[in-house]
BALUMMI-959531 format. One record per residue (C-alpha): x, y, z. Coordinates in pm, 1 decimal. Example, Ala and Ser with C-alpha at 12.3 -4.5 7.8 and 13.67 -1.06 7.14 Angstrom:
+----------+----------+----------+
:        x :        y :        z :
+----------+----------+----------+
:   1230.0 :   -450.0 :    780.0 :
:   1367.0 :   -106.0 :    714.0 :
+----------+----------+----------+
//
This chain:
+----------+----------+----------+
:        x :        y :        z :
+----------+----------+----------+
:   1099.9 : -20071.1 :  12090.6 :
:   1226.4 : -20032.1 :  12440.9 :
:   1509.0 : -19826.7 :  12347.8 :
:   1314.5 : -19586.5 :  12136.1 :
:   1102.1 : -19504.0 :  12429.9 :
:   1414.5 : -19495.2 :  12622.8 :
:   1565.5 : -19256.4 :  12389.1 :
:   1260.0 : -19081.7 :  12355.4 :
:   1217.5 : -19000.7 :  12732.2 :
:   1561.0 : -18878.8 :  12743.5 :
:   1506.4 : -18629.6 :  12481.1 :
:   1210.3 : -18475.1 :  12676.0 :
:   1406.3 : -18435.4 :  13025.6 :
:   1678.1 : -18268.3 :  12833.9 :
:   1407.3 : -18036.4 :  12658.6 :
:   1263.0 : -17978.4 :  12969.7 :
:   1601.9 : -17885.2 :  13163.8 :
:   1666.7 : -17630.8 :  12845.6 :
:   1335.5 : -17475.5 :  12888.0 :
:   1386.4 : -17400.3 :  13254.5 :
:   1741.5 : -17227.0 :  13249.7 :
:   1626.3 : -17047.9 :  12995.7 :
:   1315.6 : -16877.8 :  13203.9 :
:   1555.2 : -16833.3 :  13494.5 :
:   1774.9 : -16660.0 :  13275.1 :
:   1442.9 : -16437.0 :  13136.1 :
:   1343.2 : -16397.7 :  13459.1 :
:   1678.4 : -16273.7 :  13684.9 :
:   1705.5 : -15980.3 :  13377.9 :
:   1378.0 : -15888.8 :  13447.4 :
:   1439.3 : -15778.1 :  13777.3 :
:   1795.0 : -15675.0 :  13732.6 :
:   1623.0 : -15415.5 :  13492.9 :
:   1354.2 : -15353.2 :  13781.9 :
:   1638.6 : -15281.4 :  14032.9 :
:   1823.5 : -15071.6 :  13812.3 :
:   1497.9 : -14831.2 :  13740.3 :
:   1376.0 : -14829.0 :  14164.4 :
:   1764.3 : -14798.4 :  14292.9 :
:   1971.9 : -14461.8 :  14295.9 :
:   2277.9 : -14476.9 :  13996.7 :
:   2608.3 : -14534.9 :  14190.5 :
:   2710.4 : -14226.6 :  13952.5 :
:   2467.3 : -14005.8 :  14045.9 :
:   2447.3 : -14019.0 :  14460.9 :
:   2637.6 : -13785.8 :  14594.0 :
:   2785.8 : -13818.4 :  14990.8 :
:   2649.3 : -13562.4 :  15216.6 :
:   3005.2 : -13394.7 :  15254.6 :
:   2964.1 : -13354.3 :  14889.0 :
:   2683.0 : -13173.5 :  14908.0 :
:   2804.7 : -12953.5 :  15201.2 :
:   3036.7 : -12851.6 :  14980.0 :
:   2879.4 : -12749.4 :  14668.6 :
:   2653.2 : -12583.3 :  14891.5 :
:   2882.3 : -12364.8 :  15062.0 :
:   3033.1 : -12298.8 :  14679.4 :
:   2724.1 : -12205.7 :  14550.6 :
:   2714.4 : -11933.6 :  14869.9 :
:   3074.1 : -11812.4 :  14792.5 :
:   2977.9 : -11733.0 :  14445.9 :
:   2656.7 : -11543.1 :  14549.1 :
:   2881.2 : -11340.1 :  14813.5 :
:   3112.2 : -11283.7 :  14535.4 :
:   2883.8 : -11153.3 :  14289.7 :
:   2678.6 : -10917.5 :  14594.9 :
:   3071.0 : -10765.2 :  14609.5 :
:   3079.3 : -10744.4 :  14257.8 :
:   2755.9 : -10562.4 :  14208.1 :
:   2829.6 : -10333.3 :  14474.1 :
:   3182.7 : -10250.0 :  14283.7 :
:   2951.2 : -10075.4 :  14025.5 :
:   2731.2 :  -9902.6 :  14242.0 :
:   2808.4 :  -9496.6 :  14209.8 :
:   2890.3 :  -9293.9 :  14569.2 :
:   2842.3 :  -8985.0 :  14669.4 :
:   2996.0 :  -8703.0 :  14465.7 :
:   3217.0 :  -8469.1 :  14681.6 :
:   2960.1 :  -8177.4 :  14667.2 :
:   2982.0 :  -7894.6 :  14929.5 :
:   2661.7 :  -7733.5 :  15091.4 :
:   2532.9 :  -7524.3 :  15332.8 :
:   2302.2 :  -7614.3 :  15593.5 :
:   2045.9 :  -7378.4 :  15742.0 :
:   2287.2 :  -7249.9 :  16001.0 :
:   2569.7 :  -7135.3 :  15716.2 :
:   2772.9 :  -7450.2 :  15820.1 :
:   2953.5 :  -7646.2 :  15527.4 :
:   2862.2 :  -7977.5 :  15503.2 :
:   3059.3 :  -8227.7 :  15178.9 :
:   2772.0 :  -8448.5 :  15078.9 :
:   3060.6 :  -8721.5 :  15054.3 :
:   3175.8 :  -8712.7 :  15371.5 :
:   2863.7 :  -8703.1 :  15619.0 :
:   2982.9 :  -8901.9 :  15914.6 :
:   2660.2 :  -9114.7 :  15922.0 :
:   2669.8 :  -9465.4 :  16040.4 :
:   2349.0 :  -9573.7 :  15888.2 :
:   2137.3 :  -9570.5 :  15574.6 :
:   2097.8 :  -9227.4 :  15427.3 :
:   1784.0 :  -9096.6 :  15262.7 :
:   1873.0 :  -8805.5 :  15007.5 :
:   1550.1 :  -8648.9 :  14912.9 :
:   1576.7 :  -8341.8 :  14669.3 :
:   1281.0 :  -8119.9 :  14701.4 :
:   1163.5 :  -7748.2 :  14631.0 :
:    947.0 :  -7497.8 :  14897.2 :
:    748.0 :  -7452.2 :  14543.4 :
:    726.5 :  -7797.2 :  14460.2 :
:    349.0 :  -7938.2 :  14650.1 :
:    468.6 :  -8348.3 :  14574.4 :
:    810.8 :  -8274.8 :  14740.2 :
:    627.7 :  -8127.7 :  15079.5 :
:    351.6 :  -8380.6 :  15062.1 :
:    601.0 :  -8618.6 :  15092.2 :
:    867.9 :  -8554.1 :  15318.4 :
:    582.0 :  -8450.7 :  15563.9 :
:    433.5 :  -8769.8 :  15513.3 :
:    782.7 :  -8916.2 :  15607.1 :
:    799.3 :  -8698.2 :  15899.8 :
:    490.9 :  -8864.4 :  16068.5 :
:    679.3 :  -9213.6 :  16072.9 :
:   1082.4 :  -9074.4 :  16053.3 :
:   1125.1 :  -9138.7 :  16433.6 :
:   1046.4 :  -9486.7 :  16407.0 :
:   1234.5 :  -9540.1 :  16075.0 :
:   1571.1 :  -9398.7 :  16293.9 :
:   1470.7 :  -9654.8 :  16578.2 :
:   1451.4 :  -9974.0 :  16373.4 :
:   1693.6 :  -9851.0 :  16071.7 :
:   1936.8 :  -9628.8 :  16190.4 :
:   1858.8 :  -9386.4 :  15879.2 :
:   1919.3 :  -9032.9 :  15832.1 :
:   1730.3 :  -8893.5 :  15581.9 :
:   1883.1 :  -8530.8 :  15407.4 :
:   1654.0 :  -8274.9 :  15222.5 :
:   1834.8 :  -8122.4 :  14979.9 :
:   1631.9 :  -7751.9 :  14860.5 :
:   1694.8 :  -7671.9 :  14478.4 :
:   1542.2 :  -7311.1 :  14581.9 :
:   1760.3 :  -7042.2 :  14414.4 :
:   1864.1 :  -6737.2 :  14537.1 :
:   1473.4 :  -6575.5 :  14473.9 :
:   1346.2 :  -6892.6 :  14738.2 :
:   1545.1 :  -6992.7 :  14941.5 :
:   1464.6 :  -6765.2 :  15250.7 :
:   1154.8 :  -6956.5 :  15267.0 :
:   1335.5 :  -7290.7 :  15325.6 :
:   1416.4 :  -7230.7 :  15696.3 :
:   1026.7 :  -7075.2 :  15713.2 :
:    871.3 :  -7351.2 :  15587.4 :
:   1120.8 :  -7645.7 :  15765.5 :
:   1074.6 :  -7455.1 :  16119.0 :
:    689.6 :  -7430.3 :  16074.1 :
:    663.1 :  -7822.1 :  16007.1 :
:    926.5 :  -7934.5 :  16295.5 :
:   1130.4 :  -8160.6 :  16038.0 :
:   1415.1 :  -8356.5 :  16212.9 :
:   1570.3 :  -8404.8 :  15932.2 :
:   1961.9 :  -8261.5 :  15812.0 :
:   1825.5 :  -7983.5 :  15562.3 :
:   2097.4 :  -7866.2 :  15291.5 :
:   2106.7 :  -7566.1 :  15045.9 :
:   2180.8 :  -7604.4 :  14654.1 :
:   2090.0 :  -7279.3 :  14536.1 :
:   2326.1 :  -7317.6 :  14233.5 :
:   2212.0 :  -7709.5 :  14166.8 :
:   2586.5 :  -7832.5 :  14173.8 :
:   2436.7 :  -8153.4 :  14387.1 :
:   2165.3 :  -8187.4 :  14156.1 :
:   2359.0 :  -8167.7 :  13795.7 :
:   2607.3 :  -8432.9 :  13978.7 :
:   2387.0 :  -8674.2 :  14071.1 :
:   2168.9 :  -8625.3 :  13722.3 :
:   1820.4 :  -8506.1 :  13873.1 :
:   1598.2 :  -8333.2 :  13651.8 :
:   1302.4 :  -8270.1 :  13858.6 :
:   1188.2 :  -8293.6 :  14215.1 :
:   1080.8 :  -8449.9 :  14379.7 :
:   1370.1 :  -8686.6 :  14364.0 :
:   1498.4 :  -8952.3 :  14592.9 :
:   1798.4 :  -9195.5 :  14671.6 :
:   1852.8 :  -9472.3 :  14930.2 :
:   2277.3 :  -9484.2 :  15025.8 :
:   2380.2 :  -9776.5 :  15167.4 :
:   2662.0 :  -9792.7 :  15477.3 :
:   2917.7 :  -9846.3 :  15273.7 :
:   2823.8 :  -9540.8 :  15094.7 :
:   2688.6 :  -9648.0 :  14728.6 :
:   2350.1 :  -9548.1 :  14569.8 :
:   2122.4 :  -9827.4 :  14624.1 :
:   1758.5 :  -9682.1 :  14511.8 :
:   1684.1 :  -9437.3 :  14317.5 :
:   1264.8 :  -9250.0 :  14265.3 :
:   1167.8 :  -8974.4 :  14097.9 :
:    837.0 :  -8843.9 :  14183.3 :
:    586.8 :  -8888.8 :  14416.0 :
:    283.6 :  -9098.8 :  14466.4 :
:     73.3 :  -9207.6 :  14831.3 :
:    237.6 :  -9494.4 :  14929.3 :
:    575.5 :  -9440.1 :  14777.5 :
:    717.5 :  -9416.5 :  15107.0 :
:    642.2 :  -9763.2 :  15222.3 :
:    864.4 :  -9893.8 :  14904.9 :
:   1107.7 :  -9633.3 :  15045.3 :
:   1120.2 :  -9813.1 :  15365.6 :
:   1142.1 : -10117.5 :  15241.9 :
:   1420.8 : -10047.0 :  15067.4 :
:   1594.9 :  -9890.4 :  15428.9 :
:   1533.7 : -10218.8 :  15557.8 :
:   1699.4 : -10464.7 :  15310.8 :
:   2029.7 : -10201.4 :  15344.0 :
:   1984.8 : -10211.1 :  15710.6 :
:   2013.1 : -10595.2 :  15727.9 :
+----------+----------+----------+
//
């Protein structure tokens, strides 16, 4: 009888001893797993020089794609006018530093003077902060264009005022109607492009000069 009991208590330490390796067993996995879902993946953290880098990829491929845009932007065709003076001037070749500002416009068309007077008001600060130069272009034909000089004298514009009585700049840059305006960058490319006038236009206009002049 002794040994049963013997045998019997035996049997229940060993149980006991199973029981509890087992739980430390359940128990270490459980928060293995817990560390695992609160901790960063070794694969996945990246050292700061790392991400220095792939930052300053990411900028070189921006950069390259700006170039790459600008590779498709159109120019200036080689166009020869006359200013009010009778002095030839290639719309190519200005000799401007800055942004230009080529506005095509008509002494019969009422948007066109509306607004390249409303430009006038606020050109002197646009060359101050901008460095642009903005050139009127008149479409008049032979039966208006006396009135150009007239009309450009009587208003005090400032700006370079150029002749195409024929419409070869016009036909080469594709205008249809006036008035009609384009933003050139420094480099020389048609950035912007607006055909017709509404109040306020000329605020998106400048906005425009400023992003080139950056």
């Amino acid at each position: 009888m002794n040994n049963f009991k013997i045998l019997f208590l035996l049997l229940l330490i060993v149980s006991a001893s199973t029981s509890c390796k087992n739980n430390k067993k359940v128990v270490e996995a459980a928060t293995n797993d817990s560390i695992n879902e609160t901790s960063p993946s070794i694969e996945t953290y990246k050292e700061p020089d790392t991400i220095v880098e792939n930052i300053e990829e990411i900028e070189e491929e921006t950069n390259n794609d700006h170039e790459q845009d600008e590779s498709n932007l159109k120019g200036l065709p080689s166009i020869e006018l006359k200013d009010l003076n009778g002095k030839t001037v290639n719309i190519s070749s200005l000799g401007l530093s800055g942004p230009i500002v080529i506005s095509f416009w008509a002494t019969w068309c009422s948007p066109c003077k509306k607004e390249l007077n409303t430009i006038n008001e606020v050109y002197q600060d646009w060359q101050d902060e901008t460095d642009v130069t903005l050139v009127a272009v008149s479409i008049d034909d032979s039966k208006t264009k006396n009135n150009v000089p007239l009309y450009v004298n009587g208003k005090g514009w400032e700006y370079i005022v150029l002749l195409d009585p024929n419409g070869d700049l016009k036909r080469a840059m594709g205008v249809n109607n006036v008035p009609h305006t384009f933003l050139v960058n420094k480099n020389g490319k048609i950035v912007y492009s607006h055909n017709n006038y509404a109040p306020g236009d000329e605020e998106l206009l400048y906005e425009e000069i400023k992003n080139v002049s950056e």
